[in-house]
N, C-alpha and C positions, 0 to 999 in steps of 0.2 A: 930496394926495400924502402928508401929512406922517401924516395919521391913517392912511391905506395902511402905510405903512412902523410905524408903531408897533404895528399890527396883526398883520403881519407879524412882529415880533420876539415877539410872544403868541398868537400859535397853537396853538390848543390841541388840535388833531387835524391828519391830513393833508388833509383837504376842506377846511377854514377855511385853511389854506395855500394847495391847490390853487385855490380862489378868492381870494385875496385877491392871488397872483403875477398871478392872469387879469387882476385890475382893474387892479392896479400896471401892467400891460403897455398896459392901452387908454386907463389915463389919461395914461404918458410919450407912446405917440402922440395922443393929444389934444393935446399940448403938445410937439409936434413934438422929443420926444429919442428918435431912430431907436434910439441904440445900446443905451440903458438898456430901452428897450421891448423890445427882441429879447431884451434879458440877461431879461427880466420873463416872458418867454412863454417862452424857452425852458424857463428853470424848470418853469415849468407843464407844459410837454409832456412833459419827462421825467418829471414825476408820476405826468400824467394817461395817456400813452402811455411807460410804461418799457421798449417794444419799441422807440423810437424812439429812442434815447439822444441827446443833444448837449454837445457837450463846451462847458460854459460860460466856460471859462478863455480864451476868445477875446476875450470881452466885458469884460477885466479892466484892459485898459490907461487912460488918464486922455483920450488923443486920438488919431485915427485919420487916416490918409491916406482921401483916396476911392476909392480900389482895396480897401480893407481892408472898408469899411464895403458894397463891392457882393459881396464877397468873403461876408460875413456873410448880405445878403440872401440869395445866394445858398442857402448852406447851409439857414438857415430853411427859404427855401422847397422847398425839397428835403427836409427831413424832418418839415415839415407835409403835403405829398404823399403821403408814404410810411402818416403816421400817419392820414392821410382811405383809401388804399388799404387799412388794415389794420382800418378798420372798418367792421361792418355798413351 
C-alpha cells in the first residue's frame, strides 16, 4: 500500500494514475477497507469513464454508519453499470 500511495503522489501521466488508483482500490479490498477502496476506484472510473462522473466527496469522512457505507455501495454499483453499459 504504502509504495501504491507514493506512486500515486508521482505520477507522471494520466495512465500511471489511472492504474495505480486501479491497484490502490484492489489492494484496500484485499485488506478488507470497503470505504477507501470505493474512494480508490471511484477515482479511477472518473478517469477511465469521465461520462460517468462520481462525486468522491462522499468518501471523505473519517467513519461511517452502515446505512452510509450501503449507501455508497450502492451508488458504485450503479455507476459501474452505467460505465459497462456505455462500452463496447
Amino acid at each position: 500500500m504504502a509504495c501504491l500511495l507514493h506512486a500515486l503522489e508521482h505520477c507522471a501521466n494520466e495512465d500511471q494514475q489511472k492504474d495505480t488508483l486501479y491497484n490502490l482500490g484492489i489492494s484496500c479490498t484485499n485488506i478488507l477497507d470497503e470505504v477507501k477502496a470505493m474512494h480508490y476506484l471511484a477515482q479511477w472510473l472518473n478517469i477511465a469513464h469521465p461520462g460517468v462522473p462520481i462525486d468522491t466527496s462522499m468518501f471523505q469522512e473519517s467513519s461511517y454508519q452502515l446505512e452510509e457505507v450501503r449507501q455508497m455501495n450502492h451508488v458504485m454499483i450503479s455507476q459501474f453499470e452505467q460505465a459497462l453499459a456505455m462500452s463496447p
